[in-house]
SEVEXLUM-848559 format. One line per 10 residues: number of its first residue (from 1); their letters; for each residue x, y, z of C-alpha. Coordinates in Angstrom, 3 decimals. Example, Ala and Ser with C-alpha at 12.3 -4.5 7.8 and 13.67 -1.06 7.14 Angstrom:
2
1> AS> 12.300/-4.500/7.800  13.670/-1.060/7.140
***
This chain:
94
1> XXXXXXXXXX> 5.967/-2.672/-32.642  4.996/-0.563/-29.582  7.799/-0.364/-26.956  7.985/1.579/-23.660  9.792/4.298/-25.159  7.552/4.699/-27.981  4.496/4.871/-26.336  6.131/7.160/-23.622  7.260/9.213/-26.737  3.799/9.703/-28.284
11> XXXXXXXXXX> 1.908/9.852/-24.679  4.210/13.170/-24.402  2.975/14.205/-28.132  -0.599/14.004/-27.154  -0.354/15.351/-23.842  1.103/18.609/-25.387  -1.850/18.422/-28.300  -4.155/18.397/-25.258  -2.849/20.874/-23.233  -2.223/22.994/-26.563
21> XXXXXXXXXX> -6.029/22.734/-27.045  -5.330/21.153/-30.344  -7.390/18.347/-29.213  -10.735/17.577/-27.059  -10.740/15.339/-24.339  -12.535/13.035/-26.041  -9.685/12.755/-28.670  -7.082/13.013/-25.760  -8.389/9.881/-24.171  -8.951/7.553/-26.596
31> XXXXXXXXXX> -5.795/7.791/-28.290  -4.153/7.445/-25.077  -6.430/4.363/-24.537  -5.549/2.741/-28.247  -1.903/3.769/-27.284  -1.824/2.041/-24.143  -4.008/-0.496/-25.649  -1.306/-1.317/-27.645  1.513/-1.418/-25.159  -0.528/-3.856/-23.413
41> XXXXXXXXXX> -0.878/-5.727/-26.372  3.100/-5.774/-27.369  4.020/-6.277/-23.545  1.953/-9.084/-22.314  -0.256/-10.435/-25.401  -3.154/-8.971/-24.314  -5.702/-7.570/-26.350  -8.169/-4.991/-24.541  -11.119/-7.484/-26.195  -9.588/-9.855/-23.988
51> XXXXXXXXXX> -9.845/-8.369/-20.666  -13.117/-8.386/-18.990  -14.397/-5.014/-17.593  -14.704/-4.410/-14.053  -17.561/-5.150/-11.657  -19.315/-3.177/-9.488  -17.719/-3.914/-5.946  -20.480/-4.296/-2.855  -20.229/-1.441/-0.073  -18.217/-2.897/2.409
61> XXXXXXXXXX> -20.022/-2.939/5.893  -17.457/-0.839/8.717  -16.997/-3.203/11.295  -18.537/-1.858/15.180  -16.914/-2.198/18.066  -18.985/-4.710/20.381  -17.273/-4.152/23.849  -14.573/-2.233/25.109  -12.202/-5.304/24.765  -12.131/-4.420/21.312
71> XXXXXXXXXX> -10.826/-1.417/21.127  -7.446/0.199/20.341  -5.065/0.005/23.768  -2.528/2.386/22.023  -5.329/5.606/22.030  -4.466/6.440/25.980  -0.500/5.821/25.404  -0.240/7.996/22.198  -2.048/10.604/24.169  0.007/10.618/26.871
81> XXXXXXXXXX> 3.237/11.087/24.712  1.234/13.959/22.611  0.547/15.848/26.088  4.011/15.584/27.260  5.417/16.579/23.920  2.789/19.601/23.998  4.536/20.391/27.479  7.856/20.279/26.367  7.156/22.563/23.041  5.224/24.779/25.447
91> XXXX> 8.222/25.119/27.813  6.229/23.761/31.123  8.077/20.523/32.017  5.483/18.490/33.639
***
C-alpha cells in the first residue's frame, strides 16, 4: 500500500536515476505518473481511468474600458506617493 512517505521515498529514487542519466525522460515521467497514480489511488480511491482528462479552455476575451468612469481612481494617488518618495530618496524635499 502506497503511503506519502513511500511515494516521497521512491519519487527521490527516481529523481536521482534521472538526474544520474540512468534513465530517459520518458522513463522518468511515467514512473513518476504510475507512482503518483498510485498515491492517488491509495489516498482518495481514485483510479487515473477514472478521472476525465482536461478540456481545452476558450481564450478569455480582456475586458475594455468603455469610459473614463471605469477606470482605476488609485493610478493618480499611487503616483503621487511614488514622486514624493522619489523626492525624499533623492534628497529634494518637495
Amino acid at each position: 500500500m502506497m503511503n506519502i512517505s513511500e511515494c516521497s521515498k521512491q519519487l527521490k529514487l527516481l529523481t536521482k536515476a534521472h538526474v544520474n542519466y540512468s534513465i530517459s525522460i520518458e522513463e522518468y515521467l511515467s514512473d513518476r505518473k504510475a507512482l503518483l497514480d498510485e498515491l492517488d489511488f491509495n489516498i482518495n480511491g481514485i483510479s487515473s481511468e477514472q478521472v476525465a482528462p482536461p478540456q481545452e479552455l476558450e481564450p478569455t476575451a480582456v475586458p475594455t474600458i468603455a469610459n473614463d468612469e471605469q477606470q482605476d481612481k488609485t493610478q493618480p494617488y499611487f503616483a503621487g506617493k511614488i514622486d514624493r518618495c522619489m523626492s525624499f530618496i533623492k534628497g529634494s524635499n518637495n
